[in-house]
C-alpha positions in Angstrom: 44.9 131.5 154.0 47.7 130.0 156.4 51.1 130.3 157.0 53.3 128.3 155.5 57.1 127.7 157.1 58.9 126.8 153.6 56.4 128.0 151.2 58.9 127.6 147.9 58.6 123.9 148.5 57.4 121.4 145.7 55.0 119.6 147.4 53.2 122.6 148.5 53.5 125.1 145.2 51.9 122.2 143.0 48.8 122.9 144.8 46.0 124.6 143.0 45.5 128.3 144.2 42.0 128.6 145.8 39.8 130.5 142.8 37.3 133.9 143.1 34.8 136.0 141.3 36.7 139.0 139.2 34.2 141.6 139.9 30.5 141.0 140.7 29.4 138.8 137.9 32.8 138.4 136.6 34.3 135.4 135.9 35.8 132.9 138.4 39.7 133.0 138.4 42.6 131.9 139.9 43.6 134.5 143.3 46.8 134.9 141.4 46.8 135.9 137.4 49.4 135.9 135.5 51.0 138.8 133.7 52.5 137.7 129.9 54.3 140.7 128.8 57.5 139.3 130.1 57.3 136.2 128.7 57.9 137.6 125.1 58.4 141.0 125.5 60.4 144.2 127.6 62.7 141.8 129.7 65.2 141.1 127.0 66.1 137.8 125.2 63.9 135.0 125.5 64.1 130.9 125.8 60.8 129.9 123.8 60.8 126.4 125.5 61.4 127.6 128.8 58.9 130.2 128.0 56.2 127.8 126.7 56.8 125.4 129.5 56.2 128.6 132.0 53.1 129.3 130.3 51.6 125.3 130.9 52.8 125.7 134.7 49.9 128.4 135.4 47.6 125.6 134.3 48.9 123.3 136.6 49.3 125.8 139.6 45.4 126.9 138.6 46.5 130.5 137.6 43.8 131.1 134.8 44.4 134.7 134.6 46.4 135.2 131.4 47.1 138.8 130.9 48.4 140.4 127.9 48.3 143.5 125.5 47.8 144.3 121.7 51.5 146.8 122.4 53.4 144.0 123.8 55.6 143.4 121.5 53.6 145.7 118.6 51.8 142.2 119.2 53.9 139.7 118.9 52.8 138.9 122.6 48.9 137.9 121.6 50.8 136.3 119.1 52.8 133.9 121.0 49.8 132.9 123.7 47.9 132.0 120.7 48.7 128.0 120.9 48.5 128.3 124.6 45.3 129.5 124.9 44.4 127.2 122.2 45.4 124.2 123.9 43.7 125.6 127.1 40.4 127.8 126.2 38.4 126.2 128.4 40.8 126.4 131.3 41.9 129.9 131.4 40.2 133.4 131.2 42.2 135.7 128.5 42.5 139.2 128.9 44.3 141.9 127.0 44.2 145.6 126.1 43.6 148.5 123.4 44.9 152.2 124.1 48.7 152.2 122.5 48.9 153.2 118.8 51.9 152.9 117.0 52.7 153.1 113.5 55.3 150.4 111.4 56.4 153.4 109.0 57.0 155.6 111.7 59.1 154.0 114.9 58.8 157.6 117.0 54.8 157.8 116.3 52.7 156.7 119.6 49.3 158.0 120.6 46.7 157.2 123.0 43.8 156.3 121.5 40.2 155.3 123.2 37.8 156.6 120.3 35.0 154.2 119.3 36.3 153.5 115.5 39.7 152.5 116.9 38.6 150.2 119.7 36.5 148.6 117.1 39.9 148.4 115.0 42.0 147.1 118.3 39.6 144.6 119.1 39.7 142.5 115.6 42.9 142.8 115.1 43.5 141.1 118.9 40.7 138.4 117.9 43.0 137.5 114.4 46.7 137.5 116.4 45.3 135.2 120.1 43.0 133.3 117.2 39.6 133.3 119.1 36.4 134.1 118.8 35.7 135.9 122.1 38.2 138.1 124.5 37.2 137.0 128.3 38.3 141.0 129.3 38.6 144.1 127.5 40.4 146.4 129.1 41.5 150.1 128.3 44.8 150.5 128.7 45.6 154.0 128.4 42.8 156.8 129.1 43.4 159.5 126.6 41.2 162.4 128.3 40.4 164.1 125.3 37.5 161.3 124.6 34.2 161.2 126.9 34.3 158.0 129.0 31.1 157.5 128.3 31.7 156.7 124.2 34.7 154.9 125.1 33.2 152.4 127.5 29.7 152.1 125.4 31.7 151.0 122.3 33.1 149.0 124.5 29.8 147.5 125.8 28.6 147.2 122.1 31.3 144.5 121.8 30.0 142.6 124.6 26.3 143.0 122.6 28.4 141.9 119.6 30.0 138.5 121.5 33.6 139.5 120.9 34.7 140.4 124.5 32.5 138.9 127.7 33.9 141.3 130.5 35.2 145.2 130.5 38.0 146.1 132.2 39.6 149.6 132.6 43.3 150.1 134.1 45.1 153.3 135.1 42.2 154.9 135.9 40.9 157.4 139.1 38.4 156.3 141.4 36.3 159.2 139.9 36.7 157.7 136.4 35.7 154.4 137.1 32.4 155.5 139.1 32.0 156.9 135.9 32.6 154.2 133.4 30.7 151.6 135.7 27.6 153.7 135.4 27.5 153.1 131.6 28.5 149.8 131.6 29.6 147.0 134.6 33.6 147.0 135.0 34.5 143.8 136.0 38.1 144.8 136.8 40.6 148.1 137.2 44.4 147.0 136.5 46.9 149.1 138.0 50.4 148.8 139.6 49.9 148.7 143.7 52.7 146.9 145.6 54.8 147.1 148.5 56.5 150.1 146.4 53.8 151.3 144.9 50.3 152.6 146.8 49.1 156.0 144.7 46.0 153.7 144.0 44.5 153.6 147.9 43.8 157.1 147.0 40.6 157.1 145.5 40.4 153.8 142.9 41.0 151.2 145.7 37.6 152.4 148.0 35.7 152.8 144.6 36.7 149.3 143.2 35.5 148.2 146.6 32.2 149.8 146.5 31.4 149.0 143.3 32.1 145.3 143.5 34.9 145.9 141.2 38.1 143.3 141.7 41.6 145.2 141.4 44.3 143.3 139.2 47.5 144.8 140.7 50.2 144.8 137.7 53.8 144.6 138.5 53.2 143.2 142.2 56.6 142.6 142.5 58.1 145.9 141.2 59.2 144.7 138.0 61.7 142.7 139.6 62.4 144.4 142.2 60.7 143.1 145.3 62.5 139.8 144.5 65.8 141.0 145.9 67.5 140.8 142.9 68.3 144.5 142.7 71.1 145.0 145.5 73.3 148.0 146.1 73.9 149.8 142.9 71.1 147.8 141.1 71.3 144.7 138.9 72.7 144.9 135.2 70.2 145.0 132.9 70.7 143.8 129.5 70.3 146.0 126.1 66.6 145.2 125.8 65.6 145.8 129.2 62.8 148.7 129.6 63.8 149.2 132.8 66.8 150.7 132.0 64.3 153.8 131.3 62.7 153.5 134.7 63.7 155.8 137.4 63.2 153.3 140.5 66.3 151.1 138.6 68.8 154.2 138.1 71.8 155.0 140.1 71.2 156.3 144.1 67.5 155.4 143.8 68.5 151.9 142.9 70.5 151.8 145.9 68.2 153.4 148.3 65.5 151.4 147.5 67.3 148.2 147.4 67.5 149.5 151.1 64.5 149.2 151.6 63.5 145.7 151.3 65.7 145.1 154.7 62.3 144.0 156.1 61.2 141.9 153.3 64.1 140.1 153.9 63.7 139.4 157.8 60.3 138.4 157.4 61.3 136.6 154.3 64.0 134.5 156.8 61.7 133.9 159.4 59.4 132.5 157.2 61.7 130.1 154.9 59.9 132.3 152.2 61.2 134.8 149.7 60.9 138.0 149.4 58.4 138.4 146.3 56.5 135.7 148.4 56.1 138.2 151.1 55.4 141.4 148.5 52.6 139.4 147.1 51.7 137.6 150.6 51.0 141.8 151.7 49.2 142.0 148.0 46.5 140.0 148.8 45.8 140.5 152.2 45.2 144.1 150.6 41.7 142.3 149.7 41.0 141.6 153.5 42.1 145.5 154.3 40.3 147.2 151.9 37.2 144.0 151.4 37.7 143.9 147.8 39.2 141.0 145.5 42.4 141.3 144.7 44.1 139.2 141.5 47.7 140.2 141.3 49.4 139.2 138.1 53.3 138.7 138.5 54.8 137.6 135.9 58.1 135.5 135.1 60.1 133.4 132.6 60.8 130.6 134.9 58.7 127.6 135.8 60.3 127.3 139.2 59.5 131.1 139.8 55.7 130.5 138.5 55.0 128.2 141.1 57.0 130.0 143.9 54.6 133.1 143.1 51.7 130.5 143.1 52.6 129.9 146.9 52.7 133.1 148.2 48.7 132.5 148.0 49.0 130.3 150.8 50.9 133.1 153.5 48.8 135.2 156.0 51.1 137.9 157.5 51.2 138.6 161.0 50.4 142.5 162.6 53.6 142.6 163.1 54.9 141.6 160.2 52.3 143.8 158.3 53.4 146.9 160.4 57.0 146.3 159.3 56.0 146.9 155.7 54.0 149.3 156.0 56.2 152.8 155.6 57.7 151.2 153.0 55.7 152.6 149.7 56.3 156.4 151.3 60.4 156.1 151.2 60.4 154.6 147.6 63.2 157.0 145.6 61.8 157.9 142.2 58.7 157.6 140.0 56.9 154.2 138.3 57.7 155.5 134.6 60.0 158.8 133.5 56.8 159.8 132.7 53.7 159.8 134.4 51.6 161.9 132.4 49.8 158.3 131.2 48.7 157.3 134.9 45.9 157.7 137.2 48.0 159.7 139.5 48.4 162.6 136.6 44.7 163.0 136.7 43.4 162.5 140.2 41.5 165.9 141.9 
């Protein structure tokens, strides 16, 4: 990668992204993914048209890592990709997730749920609502520790046998766990949030990744929002149907203190004739160089515009300097990821 003096430039942001292997043996991506939940789901009202013509930018920008879930939505996410990936299957890698069971008669009902009969459940219903024959990746979503890894990722595997998913994934897991899980069956990729504001995964799951040839698929790279600057002083308003209203980072002082914090972001953002998310995901993936493991981030967005802007960051390499400047960063953050954090690696590591 190279700097770039004005990477949000037209010109430069229709370029295809260079492409890598997701895990040893994986399948060959895009460096940057792309996360789908927003699209359809969490972020509040959405433009279909805008959203569609979003969705046919990753093609064009050669980000081929579409990323969704079965609880996006109660899968009305898998269900909107559907025509997409139709009109692209042989252009983009699909991946999405099992772990989340919720009930239609009961709206307060959720469970984790990893148990062999239900990922055989999960899995079918995914095929009928993205209308394909094969899933690309598999992931677990949620571990529910009450069920052995080892049946959870060998009915997993037994759907690879079966021709219904190509690649396993796990996310929100320890490094322990997926030493674990990889010793059943090859994990292609572990998705968890890692970002400028969020490093709990260097811990243990960012060495084993690495060791095991395992790629890392950082979710929210950009801090739900966050990292783009667009939460300043007080915090931005956020709209009825906004899930981040729930999040602690987005509440009150810590929204102002953290907001704070990207004072660096912006310099080097300046300097640069960049933005800031293109610096928080410019640090993302020279986490791969650090730590010699592949990263994939998967931003997400609405906006054509900010697809390609993302697409772009791809093309910065960050300075010592400007790497050093960021660095404290993830140890001042005020406030958790979620309200709760009983469902993440963190809860679990030794």
């Amino acid at each position: 990668m190279s700097s770039i003096s004005n990477a949000s430039s037209t010109s430069e942001t229709m370029e295809q992204i260079r492409k890598v292997e997701l895990g040893t043996g994986g399948p060959v991506v895009g460096v940057q993914g792309f996360g789908a939940m927003g699209i359809s789901a969490a972020y509040g009202e959405t433009d279909d048209a805008a959203a569609r013509d979003t969705l046919e930018a990753t093609v064009e920008a050669g980000v081929t890592l579409i990323d969704t879930a079965d609880m996006y939505g109660g899968g009305a996410n898998e269900e909107f990709l559907a025509p997409f990936v139709a009109a692209h299957r042989d252009e983009i890698t699909l991946a999405t997730k099992f772990g989340f069971e919720y009930r239609s008669d009961d709206p307060g009902y959720r469970a984790i749920r990893n148990d062999p009969a239900y990922i055989k459940k999960a899995v079918e219903a995914s095929l009928r609502r993205l209308d394909v024959e094969v899933i690309d990746l598999y992931y677990m979503h949620r571990r529910n520790p009450d069920v052995p890894l080892a049946e959870s990722v060998g009915a997993m595997a037994e759907l690879v046998g079966e021709g219904k998913v190509k690649h396993l994934g796990l996310s929100e897991v320890t490094g322990a766990e997926l030493r674990e899980a990889h010793a059943v069956h090859p994990i292609a990729a572990l998705q968890t949030e890692w970002s400028v504001f969020s490093r709990d995964v260097e811990r243990s799951a960012v060495g084993a990744a690495a060791d095991l040839g395992v790629a890392f698929v950082p979710y929210s790279p950009l801090g739900r929002g966050f990292l783009t600057g667009a939460f300043t002083d007080a915090g931005k308003e956020l709209s009825g149907g906004d899930f981040r209203q729930l999040l602690p980072r987005f509440t009150g002082d810590n929204a102002k203190a953290n907001a704070a914090l990207l004072a660096p972001l912006h310099q080097i953002a300046a300097d640069r004739g960049a933005t800031t998310a293109q610096i928080a995901l410019a640090w993302l993936h020279q986490r791969s160089q650090v730590h010699g493991l592949t990263v994939v981030p998967i931003p997400g967005t609405r906006r054509r515009a900010r697809l390609l802007e993302n697409a772009a960051a791809t093309r910065i390499t960050l300075t010592p300097g400007e790497l050093a400047l960021l660095e404290p960063i993830a140890g001042q953050v005020a406030g958790e990821r979620y309200s709760d954090m009983s469902l993440t690696s963190v809860a679990r590591e030794a």
